[in-house]
PDB file of N, CA, C and O in Angstrom, chain B, residues numbered from 101:
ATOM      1  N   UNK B 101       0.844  -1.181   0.000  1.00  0.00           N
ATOM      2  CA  UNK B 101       0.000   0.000   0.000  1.00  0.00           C
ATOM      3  C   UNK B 101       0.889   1.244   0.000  1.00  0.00           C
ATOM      4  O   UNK B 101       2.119   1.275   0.033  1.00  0.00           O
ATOM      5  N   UNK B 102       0.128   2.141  -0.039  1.00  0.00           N
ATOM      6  CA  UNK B 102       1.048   3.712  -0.221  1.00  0.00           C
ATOM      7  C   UNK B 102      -0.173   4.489   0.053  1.00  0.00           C
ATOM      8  O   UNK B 102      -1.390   4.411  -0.112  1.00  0.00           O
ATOM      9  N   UNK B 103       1.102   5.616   0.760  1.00  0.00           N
ATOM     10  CA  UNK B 103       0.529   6.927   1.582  1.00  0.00           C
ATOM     11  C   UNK B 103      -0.473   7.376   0.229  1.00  0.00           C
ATOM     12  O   UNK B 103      -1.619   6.929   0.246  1.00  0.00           O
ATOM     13  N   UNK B 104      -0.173   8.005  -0.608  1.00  0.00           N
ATOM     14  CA  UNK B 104      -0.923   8.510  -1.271  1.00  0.00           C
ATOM     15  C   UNK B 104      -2.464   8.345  -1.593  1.00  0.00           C
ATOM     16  O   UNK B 104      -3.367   9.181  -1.554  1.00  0.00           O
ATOM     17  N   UNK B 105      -2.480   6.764  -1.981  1.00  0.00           N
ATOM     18  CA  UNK B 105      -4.154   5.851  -1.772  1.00  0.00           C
ATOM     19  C   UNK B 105      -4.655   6.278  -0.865  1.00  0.00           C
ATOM     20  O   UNK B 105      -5.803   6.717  -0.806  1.00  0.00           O
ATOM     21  N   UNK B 106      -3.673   6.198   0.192  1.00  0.00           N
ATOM     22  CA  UNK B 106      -4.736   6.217   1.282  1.00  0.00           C
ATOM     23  C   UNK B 106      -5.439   7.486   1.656  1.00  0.00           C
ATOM     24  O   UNK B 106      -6.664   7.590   1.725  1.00  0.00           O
ATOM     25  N   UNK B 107      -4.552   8.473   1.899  1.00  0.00           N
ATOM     26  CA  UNK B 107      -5.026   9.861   1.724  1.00  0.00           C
ATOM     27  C   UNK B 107      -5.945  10.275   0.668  1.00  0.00           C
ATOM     28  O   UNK B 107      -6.829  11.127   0.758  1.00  0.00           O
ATOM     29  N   UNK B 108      -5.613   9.532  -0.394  1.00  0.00           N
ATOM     30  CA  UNK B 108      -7.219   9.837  -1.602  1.00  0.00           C
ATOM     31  C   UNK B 108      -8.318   9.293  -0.890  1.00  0.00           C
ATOM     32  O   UNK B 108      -9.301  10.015  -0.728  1.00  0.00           O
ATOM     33  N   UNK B 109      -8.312   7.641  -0.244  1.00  0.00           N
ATOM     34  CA  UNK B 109      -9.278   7.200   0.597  1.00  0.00           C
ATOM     35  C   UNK B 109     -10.038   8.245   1.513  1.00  0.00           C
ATOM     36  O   UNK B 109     -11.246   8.473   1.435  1.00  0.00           O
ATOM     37  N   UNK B 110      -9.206   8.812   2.342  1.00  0.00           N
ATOM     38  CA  UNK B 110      -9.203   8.967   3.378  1.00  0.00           C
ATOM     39  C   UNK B 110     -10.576  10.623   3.183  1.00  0.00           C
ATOM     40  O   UNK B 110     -11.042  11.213   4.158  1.00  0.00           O
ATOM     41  N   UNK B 111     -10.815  10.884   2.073  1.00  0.00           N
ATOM     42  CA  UNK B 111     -12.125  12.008   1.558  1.00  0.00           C
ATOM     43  C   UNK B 111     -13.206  11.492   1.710  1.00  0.00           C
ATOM     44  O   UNK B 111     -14.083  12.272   2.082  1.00  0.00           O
ATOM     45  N   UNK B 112     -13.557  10.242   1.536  1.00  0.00           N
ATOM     46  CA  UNK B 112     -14.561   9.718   1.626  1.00  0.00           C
ATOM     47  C   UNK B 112     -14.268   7.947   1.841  1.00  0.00           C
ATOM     48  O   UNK B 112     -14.393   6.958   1.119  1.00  0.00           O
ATOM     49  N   UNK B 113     -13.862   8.180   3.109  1.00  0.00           N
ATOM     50  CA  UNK B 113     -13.395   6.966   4.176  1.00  0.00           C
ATOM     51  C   UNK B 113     -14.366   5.705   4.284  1.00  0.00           C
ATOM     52  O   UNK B 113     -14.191   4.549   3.899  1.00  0.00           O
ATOM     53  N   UNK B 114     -15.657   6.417   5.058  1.00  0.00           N
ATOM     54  CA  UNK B 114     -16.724   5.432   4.898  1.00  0.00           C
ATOM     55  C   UNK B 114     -17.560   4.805   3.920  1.00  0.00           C
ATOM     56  O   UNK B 114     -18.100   3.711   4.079  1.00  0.00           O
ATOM     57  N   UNK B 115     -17.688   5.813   2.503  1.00  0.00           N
ATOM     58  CA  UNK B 115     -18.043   5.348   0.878  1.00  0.00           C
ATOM     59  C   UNK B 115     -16.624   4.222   0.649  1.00  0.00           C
ATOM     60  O   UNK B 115     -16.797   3.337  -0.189  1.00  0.00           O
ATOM     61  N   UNK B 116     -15.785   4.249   1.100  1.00  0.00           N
ATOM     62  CA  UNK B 116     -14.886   3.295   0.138  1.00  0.00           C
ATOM     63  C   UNK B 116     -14.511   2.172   1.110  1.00  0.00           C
ATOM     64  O   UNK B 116     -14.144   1.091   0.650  1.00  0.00           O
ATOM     65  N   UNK B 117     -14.567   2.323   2.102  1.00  0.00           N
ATOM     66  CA  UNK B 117     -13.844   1.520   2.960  1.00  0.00           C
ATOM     67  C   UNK B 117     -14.718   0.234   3.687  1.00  0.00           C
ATOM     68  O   UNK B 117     -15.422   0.924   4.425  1.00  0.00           O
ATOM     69  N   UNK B 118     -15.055  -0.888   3.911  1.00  0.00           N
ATOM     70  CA  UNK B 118     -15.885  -1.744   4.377  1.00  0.00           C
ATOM     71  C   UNK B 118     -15.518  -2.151   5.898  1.00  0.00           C
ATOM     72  O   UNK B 118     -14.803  -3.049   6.342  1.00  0.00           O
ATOM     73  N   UNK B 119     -16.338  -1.068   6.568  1.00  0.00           N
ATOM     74  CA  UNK B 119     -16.506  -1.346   8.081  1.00  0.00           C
ATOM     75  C   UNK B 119     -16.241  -2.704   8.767  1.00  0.00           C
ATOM     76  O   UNK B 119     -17.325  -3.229   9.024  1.00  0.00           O
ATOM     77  N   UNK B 120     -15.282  -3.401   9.125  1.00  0.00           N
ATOM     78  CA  UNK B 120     -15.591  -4.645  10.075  1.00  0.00           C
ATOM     79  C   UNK B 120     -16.593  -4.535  11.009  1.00  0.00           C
ATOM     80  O   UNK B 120     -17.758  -4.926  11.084  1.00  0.00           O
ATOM     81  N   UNK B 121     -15.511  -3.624  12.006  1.00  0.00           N
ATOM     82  CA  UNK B 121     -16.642  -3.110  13.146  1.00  0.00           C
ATOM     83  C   UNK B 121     -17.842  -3.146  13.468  1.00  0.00           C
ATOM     84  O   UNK B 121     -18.462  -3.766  14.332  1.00  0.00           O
ATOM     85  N   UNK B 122     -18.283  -1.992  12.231  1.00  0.00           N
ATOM     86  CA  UNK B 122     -19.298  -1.662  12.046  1.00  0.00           C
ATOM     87  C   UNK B 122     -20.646  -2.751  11.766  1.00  0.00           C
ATOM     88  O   UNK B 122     -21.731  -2.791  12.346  1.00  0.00           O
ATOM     89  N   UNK B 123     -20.183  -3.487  10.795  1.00  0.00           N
ATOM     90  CA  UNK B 123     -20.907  -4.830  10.668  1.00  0.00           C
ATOM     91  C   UNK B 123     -20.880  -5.782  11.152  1.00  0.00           C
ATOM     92  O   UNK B 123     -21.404  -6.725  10.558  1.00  0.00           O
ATOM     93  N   UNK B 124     -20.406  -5.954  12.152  1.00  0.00           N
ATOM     94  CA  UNK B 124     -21.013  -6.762  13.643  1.00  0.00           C
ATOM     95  C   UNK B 124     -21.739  -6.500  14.377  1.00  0.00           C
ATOM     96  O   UNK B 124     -21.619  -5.987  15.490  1.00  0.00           O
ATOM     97  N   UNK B 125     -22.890  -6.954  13.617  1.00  0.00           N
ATOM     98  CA  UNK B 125     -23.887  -6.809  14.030  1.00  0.00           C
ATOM     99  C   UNK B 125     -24.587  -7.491  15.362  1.00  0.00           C
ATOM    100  O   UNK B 125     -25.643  -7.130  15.884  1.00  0.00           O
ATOM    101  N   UNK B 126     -23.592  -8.735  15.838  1.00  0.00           N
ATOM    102  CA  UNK B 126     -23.784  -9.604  16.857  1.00  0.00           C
ATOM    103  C   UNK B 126     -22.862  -9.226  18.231  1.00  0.00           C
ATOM    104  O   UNK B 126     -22.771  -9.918  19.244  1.00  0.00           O
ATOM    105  N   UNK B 127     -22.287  -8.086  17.998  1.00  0.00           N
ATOM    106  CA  UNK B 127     -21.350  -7.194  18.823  1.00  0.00           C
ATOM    107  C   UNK B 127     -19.976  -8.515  18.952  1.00  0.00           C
ATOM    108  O   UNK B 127     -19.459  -8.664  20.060  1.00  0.00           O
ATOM    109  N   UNK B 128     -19.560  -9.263  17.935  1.00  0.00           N
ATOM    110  CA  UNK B 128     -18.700 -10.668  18.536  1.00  0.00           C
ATOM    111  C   UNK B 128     -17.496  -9.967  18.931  1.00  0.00           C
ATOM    112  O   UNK B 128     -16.852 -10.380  19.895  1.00  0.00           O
ATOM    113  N   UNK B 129     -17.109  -8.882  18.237  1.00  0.00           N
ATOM    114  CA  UNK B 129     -15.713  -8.103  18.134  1.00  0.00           C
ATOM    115  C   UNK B 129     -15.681  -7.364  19.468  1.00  0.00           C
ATOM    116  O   UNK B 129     -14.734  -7.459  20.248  1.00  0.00           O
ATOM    117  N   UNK B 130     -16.732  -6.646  19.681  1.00  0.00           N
ATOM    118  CA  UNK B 130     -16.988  -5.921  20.996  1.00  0.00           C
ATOM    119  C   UNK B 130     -17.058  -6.797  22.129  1.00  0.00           C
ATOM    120  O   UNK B 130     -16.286  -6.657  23.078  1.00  0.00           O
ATOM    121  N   UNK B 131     -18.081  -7.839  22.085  1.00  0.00           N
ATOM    122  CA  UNK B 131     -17.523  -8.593  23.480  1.00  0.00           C
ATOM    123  C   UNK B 131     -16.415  -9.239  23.282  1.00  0.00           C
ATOM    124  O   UNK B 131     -16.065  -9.495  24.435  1.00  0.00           O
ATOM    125  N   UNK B 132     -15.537  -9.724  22.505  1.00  0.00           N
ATOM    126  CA  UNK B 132     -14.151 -10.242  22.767  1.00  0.00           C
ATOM    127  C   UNK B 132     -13.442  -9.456  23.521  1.00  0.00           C
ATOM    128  O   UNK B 132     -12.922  -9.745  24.599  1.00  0.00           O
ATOM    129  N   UNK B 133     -13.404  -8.070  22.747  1.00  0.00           N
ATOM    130  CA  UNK B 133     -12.405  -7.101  23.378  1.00  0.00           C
ATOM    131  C   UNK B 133     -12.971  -6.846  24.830  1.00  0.00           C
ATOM    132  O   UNK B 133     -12.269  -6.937  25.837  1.00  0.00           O
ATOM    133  N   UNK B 134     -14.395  -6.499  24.836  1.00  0.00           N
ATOM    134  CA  UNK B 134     -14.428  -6.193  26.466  1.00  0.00           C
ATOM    135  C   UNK B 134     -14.179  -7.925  27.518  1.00  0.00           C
ATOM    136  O   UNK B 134     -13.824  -7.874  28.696  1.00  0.00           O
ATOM    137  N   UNK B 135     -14.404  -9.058  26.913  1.00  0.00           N
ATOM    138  CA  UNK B 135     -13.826 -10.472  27.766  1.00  0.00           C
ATOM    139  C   UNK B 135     -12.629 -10.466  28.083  1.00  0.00           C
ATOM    140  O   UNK B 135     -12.365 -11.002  29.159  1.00  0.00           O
ATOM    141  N   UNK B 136     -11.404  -9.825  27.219  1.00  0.00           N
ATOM    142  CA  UNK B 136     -10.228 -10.472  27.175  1.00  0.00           C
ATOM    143  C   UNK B 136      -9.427  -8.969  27.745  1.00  0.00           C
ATOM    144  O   UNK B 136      -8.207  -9.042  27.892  1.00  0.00           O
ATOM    145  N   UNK B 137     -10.058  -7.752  28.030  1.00  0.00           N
ATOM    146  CA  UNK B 137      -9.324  -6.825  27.881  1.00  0.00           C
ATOM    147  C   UNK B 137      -8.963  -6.223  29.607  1.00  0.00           C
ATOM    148  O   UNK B 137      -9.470  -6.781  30.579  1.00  0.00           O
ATOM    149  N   UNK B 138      -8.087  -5.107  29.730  1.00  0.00           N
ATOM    150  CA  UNK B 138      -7.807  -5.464  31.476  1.00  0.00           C
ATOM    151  C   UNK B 138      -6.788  -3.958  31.050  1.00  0.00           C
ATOM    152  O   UNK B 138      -6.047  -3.732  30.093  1.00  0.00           O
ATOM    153  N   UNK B 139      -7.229  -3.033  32.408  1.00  0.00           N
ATOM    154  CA  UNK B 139      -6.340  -1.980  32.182  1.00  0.00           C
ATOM    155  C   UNK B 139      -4.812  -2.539  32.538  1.00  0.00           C
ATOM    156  O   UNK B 139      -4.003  -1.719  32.973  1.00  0.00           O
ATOM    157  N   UNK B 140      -4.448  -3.791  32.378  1.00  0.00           N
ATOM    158  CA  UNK B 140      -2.859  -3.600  32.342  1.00  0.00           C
ATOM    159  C   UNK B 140      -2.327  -4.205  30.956  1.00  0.00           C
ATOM    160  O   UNK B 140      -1.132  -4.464  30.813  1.00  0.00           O
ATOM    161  N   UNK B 141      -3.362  -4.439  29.842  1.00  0.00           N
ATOM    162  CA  UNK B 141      -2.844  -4.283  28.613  1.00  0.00           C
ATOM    163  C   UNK B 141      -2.684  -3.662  27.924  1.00  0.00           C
ATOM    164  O   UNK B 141      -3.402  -2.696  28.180  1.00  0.00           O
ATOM    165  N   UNK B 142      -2.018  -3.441  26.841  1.00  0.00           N
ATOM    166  CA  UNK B 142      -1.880  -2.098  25.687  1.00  0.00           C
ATOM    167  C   UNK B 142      -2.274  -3.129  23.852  1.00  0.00           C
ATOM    168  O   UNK B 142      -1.962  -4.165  23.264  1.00  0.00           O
ATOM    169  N   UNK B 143      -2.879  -2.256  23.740  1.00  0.00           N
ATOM    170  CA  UNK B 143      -2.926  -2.791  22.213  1.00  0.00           C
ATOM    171  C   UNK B 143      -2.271  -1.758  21.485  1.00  0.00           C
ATOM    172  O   UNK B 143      -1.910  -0.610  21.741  1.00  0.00           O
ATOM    173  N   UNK B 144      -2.222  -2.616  20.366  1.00  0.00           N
ATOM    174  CA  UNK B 144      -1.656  -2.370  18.986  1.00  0.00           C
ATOM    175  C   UNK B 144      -2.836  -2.156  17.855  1.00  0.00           C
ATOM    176  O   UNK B 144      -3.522  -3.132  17.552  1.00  0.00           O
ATOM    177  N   UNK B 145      -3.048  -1.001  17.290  1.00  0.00           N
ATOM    178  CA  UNK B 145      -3.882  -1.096  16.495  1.00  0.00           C
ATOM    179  C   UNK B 145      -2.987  -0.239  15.049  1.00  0.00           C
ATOM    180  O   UNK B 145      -2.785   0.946  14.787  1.00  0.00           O
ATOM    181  N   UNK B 146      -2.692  -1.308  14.487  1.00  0.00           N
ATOM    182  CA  UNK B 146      -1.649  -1.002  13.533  1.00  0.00           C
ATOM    183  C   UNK B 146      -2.140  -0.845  11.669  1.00  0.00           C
ATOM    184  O   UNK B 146      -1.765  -1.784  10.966  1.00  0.00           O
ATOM    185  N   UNK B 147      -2.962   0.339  10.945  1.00  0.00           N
ATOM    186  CA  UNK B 147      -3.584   0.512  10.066  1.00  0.00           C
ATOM    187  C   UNK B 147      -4.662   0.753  10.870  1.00  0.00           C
ATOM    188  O   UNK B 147      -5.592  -0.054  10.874  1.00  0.00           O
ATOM    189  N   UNK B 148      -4.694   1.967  11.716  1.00  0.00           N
ATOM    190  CA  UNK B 148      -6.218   2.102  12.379  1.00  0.00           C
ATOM    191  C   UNK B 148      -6.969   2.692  11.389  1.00  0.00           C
ATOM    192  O   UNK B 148      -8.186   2.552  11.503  1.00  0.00           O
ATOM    193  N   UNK B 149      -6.564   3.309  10.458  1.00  0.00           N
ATOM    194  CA  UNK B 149      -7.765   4.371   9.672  1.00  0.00           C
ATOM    195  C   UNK B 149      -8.006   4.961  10.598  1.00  0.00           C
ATOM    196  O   UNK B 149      -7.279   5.030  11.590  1.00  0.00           O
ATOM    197  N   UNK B 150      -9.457   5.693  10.400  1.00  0.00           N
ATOM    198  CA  UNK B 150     -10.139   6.483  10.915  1.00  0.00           C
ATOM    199  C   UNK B 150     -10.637   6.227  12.306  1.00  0.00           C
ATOM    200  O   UNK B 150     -11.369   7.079  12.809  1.00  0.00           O
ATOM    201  N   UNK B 151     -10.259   4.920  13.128  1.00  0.00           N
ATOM    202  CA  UNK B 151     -10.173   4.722  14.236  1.00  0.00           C
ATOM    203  C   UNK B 151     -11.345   4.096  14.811  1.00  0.00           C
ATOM    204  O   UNK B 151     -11.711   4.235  15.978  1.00  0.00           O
ATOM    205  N   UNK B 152     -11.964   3.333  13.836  1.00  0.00           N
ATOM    206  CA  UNK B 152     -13.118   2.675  14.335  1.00  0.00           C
ATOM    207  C   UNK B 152     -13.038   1.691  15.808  1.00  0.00           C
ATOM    208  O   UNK B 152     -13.770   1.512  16.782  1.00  0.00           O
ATOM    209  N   UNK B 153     -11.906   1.267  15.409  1.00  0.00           N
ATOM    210  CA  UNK B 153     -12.049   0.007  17.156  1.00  0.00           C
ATOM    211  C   UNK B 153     -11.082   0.795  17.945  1.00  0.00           C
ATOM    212  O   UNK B 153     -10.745   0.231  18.986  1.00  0.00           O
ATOM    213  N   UNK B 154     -10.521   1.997  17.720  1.00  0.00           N
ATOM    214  CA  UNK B 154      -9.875   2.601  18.976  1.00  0.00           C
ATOM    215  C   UNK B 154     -10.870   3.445  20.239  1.00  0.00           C
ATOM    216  O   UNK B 154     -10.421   3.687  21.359  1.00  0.00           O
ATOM    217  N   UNK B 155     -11.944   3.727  19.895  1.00  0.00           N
ATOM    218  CA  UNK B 155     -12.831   4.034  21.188  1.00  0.00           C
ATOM    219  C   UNK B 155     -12.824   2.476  22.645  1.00  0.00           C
ATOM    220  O   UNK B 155     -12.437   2.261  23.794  1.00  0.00           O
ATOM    221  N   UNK B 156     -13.618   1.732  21.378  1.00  0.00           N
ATOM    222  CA  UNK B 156     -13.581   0.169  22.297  1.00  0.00           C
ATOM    223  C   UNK B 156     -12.309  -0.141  23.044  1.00  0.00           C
ATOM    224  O   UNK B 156     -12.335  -0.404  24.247  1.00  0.00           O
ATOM    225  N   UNK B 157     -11.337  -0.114  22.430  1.00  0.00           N
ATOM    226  CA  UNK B 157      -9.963  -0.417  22.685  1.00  0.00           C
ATOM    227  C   UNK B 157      -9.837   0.474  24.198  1.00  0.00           C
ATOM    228  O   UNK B 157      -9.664   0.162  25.376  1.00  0.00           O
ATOM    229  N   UNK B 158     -10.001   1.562  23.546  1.00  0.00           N
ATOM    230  CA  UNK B 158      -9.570   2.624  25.075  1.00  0.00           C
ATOM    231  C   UNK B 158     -10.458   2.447  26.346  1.00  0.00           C
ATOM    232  O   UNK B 158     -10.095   2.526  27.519  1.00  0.00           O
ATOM    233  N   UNK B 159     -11.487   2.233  25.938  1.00  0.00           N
ATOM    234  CA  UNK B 159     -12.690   1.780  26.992  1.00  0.00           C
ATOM    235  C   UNK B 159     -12.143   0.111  27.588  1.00  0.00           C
ATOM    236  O   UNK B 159     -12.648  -0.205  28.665  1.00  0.00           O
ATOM    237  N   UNK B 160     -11.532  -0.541  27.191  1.00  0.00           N
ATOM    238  CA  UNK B 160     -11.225  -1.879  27.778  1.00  0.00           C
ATOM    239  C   UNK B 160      -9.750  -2.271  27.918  1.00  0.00           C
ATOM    240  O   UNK B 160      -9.439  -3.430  28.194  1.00  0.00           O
ATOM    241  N   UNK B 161      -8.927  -1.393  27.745  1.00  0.00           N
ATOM    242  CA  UNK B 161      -7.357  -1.647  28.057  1.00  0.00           C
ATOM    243  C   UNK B 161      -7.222  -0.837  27.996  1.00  0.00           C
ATOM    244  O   UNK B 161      -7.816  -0.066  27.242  1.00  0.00           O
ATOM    245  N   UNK B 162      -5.781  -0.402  29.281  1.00  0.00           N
ATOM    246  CA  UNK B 162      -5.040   0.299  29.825  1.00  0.00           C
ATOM    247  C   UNK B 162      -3.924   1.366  28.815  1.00  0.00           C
ATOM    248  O   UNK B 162      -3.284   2.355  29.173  1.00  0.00           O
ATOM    249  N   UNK B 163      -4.010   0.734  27.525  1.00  0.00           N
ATOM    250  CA  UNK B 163      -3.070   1.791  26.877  1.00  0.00           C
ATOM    251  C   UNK B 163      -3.713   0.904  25.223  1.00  0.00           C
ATOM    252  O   UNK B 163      -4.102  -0.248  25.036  1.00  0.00           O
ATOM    253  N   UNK B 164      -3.559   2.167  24.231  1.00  0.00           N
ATOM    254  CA  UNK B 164      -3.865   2.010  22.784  1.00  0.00           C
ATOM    255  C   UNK B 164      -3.167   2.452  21.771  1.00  0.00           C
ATOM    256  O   UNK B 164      -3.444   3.429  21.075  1.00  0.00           O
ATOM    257  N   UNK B 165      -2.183   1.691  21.664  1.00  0.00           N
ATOM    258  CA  UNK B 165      -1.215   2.665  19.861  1.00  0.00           C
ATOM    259  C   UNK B 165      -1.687   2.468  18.722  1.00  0.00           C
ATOM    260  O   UNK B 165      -1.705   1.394  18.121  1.00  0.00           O
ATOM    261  N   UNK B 166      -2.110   3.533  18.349  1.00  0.00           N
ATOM    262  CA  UNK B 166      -2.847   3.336  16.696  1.00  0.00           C
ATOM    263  C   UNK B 166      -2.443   4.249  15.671  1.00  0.00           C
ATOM    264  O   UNK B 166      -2.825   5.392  15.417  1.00  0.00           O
ATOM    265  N   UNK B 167      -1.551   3.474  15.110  1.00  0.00           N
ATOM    266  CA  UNK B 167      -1.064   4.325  13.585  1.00  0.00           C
ATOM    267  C   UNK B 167      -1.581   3.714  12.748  1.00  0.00           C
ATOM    268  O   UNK B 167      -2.282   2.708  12.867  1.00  0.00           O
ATOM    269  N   UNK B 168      -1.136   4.536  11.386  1.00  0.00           N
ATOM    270  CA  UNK B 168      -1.942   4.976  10.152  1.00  0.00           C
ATOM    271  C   UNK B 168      -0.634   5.283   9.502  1.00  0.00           C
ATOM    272  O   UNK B 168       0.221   6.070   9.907  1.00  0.00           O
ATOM    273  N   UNK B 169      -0.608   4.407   8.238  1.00  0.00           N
ATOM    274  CA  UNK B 169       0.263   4.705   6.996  1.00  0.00           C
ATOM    275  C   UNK B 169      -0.019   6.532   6.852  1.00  0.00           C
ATOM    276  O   UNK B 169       0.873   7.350   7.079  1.00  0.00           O
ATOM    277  N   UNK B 170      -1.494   6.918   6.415  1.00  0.00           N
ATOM    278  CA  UNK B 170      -1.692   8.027   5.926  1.00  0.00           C
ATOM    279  C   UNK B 170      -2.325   9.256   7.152  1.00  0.00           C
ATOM    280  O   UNK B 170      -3.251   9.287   7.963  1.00  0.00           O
ATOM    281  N   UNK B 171      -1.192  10.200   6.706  1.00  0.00           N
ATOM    282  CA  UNK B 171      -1.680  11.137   7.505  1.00  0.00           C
ATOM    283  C   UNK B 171      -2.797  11.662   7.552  1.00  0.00           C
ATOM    284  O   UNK B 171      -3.327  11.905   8.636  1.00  0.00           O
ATOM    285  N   UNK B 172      -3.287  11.898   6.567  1.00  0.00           N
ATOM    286  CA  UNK B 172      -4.544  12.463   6.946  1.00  0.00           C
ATOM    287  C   UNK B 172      -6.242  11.573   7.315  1.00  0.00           C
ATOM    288  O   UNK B 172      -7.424  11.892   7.443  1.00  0.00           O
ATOM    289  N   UNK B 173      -5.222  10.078   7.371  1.00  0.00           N
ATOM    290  CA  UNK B 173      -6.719   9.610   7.979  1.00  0.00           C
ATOM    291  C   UNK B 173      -6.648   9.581  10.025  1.00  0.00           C
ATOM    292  O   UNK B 173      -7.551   9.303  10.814  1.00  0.00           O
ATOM    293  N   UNK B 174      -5.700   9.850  10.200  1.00  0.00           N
ATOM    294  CA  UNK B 174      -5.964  10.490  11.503  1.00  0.00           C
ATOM    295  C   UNK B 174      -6.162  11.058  12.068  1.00  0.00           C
ATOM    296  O   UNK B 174      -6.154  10.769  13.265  1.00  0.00           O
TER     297      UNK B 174
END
């Protein structure tokens, strides 16, 4: 991948991009993270985009690093 794509992405993030998150509709992603998560872990959220699972993340562990190839989707 390359910075550039992504920053073209990154105008209209949610038209191009296919939500995981978002389409769990059975919350499976959300209760994993809140089962397994404990303020003395840190995640890695490495290609966060626009930061869809970094709210959850911060709400259920103790620390969250989330980069992004492209600057301007952060």
């Amino acid at each position: 991948m390359d910075e550039k794509y992504w920053d073209k992405v990154a105008g209209d993030y949610d038209g191009e991009i296919f939500s995981v998150f978002e389409q769990d509709r059975n919350g499976v992603i959300r209760s994993h993270i809140e089962r397994f998560g404990s303020s003395e872990l840190t995640a890695g959220d490495f290609g966060c985009g626009v930061g869809k699972f970094v709210g959850v993340l911060a709400e259920n562990l103790g620390r969250v690093h989330a980069v992004d190839l492209s600057e301007d989707l952060l």
